[in-house]
LUMKOLDO-193450 format. One record per residue (C-alpha): residue number from 1; residue in three letters; x, y, z. Coordinates in Angstrom, 1 decimal, padded with zeros to 4 digits. Layout:
REM residues N
<pt resi="NUM" resn="ALA" px="X" py="Y" pz="Z"/>
...
END
This chain:
REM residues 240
<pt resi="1" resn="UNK" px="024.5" py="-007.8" pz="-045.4"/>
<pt resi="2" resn="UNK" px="021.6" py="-007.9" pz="-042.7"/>
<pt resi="3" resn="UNK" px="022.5" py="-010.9" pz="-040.8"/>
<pt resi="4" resn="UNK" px="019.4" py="-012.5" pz="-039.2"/>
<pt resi="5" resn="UNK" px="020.9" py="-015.6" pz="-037.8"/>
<pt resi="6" resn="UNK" px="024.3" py="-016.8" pz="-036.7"/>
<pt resi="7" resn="UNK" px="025.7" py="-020.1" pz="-035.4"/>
<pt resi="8" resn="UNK" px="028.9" py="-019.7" pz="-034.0"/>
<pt resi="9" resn="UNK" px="031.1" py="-022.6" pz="-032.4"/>
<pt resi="10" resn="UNK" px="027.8" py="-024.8" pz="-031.8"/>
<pt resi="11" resn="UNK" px="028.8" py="-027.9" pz="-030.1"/>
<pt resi="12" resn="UNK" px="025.7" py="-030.7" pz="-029.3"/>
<pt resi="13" resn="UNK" px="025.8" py="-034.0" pz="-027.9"/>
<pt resi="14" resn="UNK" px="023.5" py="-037.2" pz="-027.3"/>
<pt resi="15" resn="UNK" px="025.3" py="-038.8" pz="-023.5"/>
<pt resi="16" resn="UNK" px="028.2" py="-039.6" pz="-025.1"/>
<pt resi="17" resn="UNK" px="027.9" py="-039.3" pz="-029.0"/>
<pt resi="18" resn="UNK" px="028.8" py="-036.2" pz="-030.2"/>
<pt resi="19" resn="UNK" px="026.4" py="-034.6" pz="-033.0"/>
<pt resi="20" resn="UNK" px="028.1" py="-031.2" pz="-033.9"/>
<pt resi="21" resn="UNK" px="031.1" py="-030.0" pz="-033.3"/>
<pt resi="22" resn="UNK" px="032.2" py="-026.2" pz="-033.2"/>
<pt resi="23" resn="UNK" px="029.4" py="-025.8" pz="-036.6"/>
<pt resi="24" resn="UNK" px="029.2" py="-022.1" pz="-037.8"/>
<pt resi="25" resn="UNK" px="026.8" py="-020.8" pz="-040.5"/>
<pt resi="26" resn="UNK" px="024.9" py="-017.7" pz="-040.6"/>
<pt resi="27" resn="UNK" px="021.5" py="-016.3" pz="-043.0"/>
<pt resi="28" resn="UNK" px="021.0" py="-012.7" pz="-043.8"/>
<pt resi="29" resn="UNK" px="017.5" py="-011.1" pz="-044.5"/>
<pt resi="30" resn="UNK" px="015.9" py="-012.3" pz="-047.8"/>
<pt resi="31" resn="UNK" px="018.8" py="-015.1" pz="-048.2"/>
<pt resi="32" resn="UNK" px="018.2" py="-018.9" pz="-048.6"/>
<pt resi="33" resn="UNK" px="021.2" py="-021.0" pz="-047.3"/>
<pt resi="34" resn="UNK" px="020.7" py="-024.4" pz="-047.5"/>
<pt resi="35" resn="UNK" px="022.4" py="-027.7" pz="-045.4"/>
<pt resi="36" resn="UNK" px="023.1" py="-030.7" pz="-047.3"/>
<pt resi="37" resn="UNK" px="025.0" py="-033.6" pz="-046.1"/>
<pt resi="38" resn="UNK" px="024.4" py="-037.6" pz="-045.8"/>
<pt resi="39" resn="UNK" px="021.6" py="-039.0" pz="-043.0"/>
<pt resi="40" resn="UNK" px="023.1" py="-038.8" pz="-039.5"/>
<pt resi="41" resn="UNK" px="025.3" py="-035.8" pz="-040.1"/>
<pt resi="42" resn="UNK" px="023.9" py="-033.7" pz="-037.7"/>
<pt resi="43" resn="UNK" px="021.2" py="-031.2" pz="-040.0"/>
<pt resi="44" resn="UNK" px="018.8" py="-032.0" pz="-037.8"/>
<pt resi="45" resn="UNK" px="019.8" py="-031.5" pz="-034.7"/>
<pt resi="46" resn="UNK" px="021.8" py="-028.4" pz="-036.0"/>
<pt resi="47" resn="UNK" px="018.0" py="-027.3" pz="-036.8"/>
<pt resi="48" resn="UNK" px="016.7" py="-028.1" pz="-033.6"/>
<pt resi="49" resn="UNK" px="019.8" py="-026.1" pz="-031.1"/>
<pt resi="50" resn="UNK" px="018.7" py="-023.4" pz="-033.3"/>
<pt resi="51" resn="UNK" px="015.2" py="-023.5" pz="-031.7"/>
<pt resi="52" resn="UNK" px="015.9" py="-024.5" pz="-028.3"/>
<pt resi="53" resn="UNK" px="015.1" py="-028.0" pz="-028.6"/>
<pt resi="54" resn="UNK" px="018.3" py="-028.8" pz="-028.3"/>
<pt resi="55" resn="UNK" px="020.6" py="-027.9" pz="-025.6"/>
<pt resi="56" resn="UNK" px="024.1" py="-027.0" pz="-026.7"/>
<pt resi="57" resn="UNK" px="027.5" py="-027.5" pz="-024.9"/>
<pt resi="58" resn="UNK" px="029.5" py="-024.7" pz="-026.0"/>
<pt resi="59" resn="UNK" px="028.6" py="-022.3" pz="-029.0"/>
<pt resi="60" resn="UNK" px="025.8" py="-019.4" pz="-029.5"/>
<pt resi="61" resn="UNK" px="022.6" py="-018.7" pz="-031.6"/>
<pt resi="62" resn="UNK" px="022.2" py="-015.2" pz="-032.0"/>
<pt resi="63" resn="UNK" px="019.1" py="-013.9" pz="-033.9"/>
<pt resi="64" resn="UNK" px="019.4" py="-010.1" pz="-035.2"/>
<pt resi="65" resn="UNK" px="023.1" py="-010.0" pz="-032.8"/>
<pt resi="66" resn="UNK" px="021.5" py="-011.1" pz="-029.6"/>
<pt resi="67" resn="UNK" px="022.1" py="-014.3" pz="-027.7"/>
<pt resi="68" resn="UNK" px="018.9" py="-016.5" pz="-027.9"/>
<pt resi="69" resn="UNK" px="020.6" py="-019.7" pz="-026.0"/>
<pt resi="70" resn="UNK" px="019.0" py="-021.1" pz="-023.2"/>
<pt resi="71" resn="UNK" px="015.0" py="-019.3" pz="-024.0"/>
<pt resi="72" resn="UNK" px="012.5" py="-021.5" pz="-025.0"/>
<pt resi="73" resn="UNK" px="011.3" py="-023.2" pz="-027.6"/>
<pt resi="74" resn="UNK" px="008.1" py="-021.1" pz="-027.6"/>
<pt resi="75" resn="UNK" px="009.9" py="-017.5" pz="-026.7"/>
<pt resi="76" resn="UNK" px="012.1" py="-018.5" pz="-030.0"/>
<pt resi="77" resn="UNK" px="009.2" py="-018.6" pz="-031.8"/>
<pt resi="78" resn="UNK" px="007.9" py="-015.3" pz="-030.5"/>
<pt resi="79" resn="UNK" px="011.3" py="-013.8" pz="-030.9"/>
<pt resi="80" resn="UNK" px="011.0" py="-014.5" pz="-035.1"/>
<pt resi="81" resn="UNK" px="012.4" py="-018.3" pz="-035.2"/>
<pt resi="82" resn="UNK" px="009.8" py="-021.2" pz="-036.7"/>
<pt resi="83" resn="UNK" px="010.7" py="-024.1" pz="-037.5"/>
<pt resi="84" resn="UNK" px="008.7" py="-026.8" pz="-040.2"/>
<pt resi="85" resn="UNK" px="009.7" py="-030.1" pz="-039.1"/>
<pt resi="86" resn="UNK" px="010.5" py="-033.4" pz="-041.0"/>
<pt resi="87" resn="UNK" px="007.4" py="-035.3" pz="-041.8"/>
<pt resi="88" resn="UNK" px="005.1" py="-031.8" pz="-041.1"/>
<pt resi="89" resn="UNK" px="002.9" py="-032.9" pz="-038.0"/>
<pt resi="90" resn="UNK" px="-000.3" py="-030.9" pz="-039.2"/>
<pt resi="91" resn="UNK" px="-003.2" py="-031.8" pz="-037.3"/>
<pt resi="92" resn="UNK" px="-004.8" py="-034.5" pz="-039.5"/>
<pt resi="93" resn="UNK" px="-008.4" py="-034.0" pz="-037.7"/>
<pt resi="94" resn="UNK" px="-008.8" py="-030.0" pz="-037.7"/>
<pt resi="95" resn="UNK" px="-009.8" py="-028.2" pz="-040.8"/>
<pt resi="96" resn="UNK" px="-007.0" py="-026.7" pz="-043.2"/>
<pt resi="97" resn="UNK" px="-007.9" py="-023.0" pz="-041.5"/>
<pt resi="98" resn="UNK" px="-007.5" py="-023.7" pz="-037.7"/>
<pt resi="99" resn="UNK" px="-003.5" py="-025.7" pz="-038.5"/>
<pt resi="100" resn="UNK" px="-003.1" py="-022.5" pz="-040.4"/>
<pt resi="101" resn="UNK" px="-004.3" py="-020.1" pz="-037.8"/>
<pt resi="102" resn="UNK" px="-002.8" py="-022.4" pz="-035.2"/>
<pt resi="103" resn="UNK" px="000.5" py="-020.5" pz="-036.3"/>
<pt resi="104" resn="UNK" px="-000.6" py="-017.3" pz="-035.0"/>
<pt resi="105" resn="UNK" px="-000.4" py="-018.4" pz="-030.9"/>
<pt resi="106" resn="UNK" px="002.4" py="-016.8" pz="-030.1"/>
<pt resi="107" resn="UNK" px="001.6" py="-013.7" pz="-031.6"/>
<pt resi="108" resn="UNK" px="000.6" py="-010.3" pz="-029.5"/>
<pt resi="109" resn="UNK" px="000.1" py="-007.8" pz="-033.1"/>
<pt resi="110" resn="UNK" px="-003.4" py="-008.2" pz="-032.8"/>
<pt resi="111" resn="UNK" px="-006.1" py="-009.6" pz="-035.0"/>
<pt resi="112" resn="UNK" px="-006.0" py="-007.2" pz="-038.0"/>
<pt resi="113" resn="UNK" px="-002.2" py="-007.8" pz="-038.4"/>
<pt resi="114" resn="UNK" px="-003.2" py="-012.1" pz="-038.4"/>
<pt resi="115" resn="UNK" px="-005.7" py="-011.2" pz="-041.1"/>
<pt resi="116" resn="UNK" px="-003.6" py="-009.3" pz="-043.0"/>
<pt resi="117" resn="UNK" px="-000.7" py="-011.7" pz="-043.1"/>
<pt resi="118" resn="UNK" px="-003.4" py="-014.8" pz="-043.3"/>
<pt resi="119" resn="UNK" px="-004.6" py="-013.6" pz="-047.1"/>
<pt resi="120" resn="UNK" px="-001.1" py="-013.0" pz="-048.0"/>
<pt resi="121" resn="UNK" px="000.0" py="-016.7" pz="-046.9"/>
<pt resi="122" resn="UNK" px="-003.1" py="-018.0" pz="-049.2"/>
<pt resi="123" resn="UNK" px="-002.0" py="-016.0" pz="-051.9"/>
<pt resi="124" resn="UNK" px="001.3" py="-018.2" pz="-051.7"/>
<pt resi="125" resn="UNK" px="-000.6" py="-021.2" pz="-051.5"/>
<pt resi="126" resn="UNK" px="-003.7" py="-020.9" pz="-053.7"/>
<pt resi="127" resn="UNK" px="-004.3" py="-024.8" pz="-052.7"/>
<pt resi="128" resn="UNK" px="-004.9" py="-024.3" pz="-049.2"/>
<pt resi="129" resn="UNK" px="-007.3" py="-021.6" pz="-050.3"/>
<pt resi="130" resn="UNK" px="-009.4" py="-023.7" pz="-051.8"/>
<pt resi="131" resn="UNK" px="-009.5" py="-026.7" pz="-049.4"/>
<pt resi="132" resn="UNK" px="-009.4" py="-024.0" pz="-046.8"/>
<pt resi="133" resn="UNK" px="-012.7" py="-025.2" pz="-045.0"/>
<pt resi="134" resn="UNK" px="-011.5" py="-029.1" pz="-045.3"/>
<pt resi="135" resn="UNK" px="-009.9" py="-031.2" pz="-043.1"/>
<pt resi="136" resn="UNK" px="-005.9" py="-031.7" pz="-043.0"/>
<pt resi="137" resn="UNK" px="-005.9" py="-035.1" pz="-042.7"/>
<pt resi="138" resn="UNK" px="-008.0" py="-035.0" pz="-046.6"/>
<pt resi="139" resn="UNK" px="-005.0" py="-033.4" pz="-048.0"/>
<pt resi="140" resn="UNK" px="-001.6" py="-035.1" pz="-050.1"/>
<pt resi="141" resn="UNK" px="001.1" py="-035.2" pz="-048.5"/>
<pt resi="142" resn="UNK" px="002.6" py="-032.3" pz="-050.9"/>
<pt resi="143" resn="UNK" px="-000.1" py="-030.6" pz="-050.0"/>
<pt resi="144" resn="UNK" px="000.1" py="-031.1" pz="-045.9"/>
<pt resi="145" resn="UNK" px="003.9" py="-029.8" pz="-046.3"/>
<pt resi="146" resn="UNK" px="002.4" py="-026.7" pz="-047.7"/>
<pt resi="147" resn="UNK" px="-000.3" py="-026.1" pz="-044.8"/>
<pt resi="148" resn="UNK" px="003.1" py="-026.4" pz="-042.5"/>
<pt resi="149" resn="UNK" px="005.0" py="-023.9" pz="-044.1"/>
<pt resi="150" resn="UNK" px="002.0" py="-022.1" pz="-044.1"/>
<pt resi="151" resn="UNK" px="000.7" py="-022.5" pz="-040.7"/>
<pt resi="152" resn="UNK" px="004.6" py="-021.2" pz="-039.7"/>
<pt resi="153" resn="UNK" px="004.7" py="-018.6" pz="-041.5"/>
<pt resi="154" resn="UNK" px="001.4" py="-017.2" pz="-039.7"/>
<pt resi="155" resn="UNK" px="003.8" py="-016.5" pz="-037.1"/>
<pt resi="156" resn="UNK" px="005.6" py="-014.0" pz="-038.8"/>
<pt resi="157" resn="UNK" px="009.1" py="-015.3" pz="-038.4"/>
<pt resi="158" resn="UNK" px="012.3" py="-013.5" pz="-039.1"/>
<pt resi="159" resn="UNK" px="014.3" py="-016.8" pz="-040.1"/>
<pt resi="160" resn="UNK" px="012.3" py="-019.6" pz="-041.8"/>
<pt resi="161" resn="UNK" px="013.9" py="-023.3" pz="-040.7"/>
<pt resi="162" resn="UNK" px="012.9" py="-026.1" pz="-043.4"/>
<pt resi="163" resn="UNK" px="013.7" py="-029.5" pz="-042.1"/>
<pt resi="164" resn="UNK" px="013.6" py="-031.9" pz="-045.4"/>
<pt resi="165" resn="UNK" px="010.8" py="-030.3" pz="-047.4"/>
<pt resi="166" resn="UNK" px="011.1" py="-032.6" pz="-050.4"/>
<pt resi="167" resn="UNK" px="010.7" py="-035.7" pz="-048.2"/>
<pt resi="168" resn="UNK" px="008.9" py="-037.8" pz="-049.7"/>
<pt resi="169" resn="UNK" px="007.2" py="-035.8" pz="-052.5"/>
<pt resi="170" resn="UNK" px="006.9" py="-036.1" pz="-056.0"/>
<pt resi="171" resn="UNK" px="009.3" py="-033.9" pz="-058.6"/>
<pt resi="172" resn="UNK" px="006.7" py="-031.4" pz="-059.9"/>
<pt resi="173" resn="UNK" px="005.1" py="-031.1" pz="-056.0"/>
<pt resi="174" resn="UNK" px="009.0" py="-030.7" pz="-054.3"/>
<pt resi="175" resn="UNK" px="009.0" py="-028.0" pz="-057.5"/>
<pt resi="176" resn="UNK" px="006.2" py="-026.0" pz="-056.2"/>
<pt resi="177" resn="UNK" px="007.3" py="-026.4" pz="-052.5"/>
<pt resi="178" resn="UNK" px="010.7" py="-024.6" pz="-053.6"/>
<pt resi="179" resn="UNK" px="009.1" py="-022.1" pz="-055.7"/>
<pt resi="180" resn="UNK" px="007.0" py="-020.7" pz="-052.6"/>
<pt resi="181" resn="UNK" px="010.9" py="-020.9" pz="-050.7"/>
<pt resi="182" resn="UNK" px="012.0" py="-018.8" pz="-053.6"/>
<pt resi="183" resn="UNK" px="009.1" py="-016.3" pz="-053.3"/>
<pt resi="184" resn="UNK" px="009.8" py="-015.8" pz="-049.5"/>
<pt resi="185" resn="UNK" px="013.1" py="-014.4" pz="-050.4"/>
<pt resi="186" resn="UNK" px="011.5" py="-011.6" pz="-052.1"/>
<pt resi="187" resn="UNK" px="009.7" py="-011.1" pz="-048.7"/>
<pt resi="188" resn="UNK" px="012.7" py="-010.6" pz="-046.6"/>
<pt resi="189" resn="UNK" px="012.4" py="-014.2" pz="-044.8"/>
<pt resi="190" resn="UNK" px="016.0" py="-015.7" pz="-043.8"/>
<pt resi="191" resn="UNK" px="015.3" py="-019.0" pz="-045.1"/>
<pt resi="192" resn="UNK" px="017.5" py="-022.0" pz="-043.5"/>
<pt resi="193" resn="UNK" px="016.6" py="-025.5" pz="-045.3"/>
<pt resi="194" resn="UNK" px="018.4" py="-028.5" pz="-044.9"/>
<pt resi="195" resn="UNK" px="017.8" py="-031.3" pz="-047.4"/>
<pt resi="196" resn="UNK" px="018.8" py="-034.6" pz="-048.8"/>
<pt resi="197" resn="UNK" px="017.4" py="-033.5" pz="-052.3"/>
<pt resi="198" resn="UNK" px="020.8" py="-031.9" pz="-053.1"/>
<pt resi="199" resn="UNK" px="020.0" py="-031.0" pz="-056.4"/>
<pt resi="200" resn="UNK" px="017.4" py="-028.7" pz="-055.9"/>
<pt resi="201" resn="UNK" px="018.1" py="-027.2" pz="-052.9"/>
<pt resi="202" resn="UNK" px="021.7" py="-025.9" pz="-055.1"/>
<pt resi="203" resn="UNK" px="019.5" py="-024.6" pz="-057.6"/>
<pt resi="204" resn="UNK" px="017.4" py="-022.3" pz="-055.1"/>
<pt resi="205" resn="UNK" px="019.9" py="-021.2" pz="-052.5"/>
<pt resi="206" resn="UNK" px="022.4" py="-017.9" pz="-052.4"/>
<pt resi="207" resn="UNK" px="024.6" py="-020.1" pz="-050.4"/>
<pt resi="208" resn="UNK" px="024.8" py="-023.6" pz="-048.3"/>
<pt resi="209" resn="UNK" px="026.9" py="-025.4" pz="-045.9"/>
<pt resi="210" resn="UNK" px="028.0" py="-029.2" pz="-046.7"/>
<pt resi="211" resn="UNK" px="027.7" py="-030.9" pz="-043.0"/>
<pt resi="212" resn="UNK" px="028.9" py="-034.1" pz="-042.3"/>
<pt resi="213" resn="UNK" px="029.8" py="-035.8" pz="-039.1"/>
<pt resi="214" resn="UNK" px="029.0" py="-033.2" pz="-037.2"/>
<pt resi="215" resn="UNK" px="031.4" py="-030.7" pz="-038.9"/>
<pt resi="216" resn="UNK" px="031.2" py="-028.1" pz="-041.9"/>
<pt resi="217" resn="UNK" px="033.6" py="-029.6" pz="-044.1"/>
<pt resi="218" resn="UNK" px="033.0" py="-026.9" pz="-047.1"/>
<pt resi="219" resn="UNK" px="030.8" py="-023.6" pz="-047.8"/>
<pt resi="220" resn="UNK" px="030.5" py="-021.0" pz="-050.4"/>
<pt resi="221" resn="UNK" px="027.8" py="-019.7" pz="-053.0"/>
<pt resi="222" resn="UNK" px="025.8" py="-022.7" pz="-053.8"/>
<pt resi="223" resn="UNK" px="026.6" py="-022.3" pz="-057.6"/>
<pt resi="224" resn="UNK" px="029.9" py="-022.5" pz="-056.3"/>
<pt resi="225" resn="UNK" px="030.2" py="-025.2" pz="-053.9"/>
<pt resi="226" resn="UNK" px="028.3" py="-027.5" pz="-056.7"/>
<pt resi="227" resn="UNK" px="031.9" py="-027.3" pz="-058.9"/>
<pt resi="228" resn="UNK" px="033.8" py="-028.2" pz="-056.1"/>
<pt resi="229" resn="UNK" px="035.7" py="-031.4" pz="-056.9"/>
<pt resi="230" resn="UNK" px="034.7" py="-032.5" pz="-053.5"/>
<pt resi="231" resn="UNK" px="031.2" py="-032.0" pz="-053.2"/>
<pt resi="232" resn="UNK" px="031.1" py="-033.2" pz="-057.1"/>
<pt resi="233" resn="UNK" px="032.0" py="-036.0" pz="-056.5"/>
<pt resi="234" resn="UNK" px="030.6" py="-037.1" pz="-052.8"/>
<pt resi="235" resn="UNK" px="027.0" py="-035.9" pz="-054.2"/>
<pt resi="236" resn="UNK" px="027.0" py="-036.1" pz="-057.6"/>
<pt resi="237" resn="UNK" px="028.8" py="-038.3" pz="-059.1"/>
<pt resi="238" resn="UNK" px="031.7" py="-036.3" pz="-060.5"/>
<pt resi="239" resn="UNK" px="032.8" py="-032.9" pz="-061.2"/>
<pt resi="240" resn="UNK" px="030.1" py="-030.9" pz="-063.1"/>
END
């Protein structure tokens, strides 16, 4: 397995609250691994350490085996790391194309490779394509979530970070959001999403992590961890 990403003994803290302690996951090339856990257990600001927005205590982030703690957000970006936040931020008042090419800043593979990879991203989101000349504040909110994926993707990460995707979306539009994460796998994208819509993100992930409290309390293949009596119960109600 082609590990991408690894967390290993990640310890964070607000003063004196304490938001993780000692968490360790890891994604491999072309694997979705998803978070799942209550509010306030600590997938956020596990997301966040990862891209530098976050100082840790203790702990390491290594992307590809190399140490990425203490670079910058924007050098963690270069170096293959993006991250979608919660609630998507596009820039309401510029058109659909410039939050998508916005994506390509930190990039230095020259203008045919952004072309190239820009009509691949619209061929992933066939939407955007056709609003491509419109502004982003004109869109739905399913539709804003899949100009931020798509604006991130424009710069060519290694590892995909997906901060609540579903938030706030309707069933068939959080469908179509989790198809696209399903057809990045096939690209070779490490995709890390962490999300409150249980349910589906079990459905589309290889494996995920149950945080709570700041700790992992359980992990294994995602079809697997859905049968365990303890995650059963905590998230869905009983044993399935």
């Amino acid at each position: 397995m082609n590990t991408m990403l690894e967390v290993e003994g990640l310890h964070v803290a607000y003063g004196a609250v304490t938001a993780l302690r000692g968490v360790a996951i890891s994604v491999a090339r072309g694997e979705v691994v998803a978070v799942i856990g209550p509010n306030g257990a600590g997938k956020s600001t596990l997301l966040r350490a990862i891209v530098g927005l976050n100082k840790p205590g203790e702990g390491d982030v290594r992307l590809n085996s190399v140490s990425i703690v203490g670079r910058s957000p924007e050098r963690i970006v270069a170096d293959g790391i993006c991250l979608v936040p919660e609630g998507r931020h596009v820039f309401t008042s510029l058109s659909v194309r410039d939050n998508v090419m916005l994506g390509a800043t930190t990039r230095s593979d020259g203008k045919r490779a952004c072309l190239r990879d820009l009509e691949k991203i619209l061929t992933l989101f066939p939407i955007l394509q056709r609003r491509y000349r419109q502004r982003a504040g004109q869109l739905s909110g399913g539709e804003q979530q899949m100009l931020a994926i798509a604006r991130a993707l424009m710069a060519a990460p290694k590892v995909l970070l997906l901060d609540e995707p579903s938030l706030g979306l309707a069933p068939l539009v959080i469908s179509a959001v989790y198809e696209v994460i399903e057809q990045l796998r096939l690209t070779g994208v490490a995709v890390l999403v962490v999300e409150q819509n249980i349910e589906m993100a079990l459905r589309v992930a290889d494996r995920a992590y149950v945080l709570d409290t700041g700790r992992i309390l359980a992990s294994g293949r995602a079809n697997e961890l859905r049968r365990m009596p303890e995650v059963a119960s905590a998230y869905f109600g009983g044993a399935s």
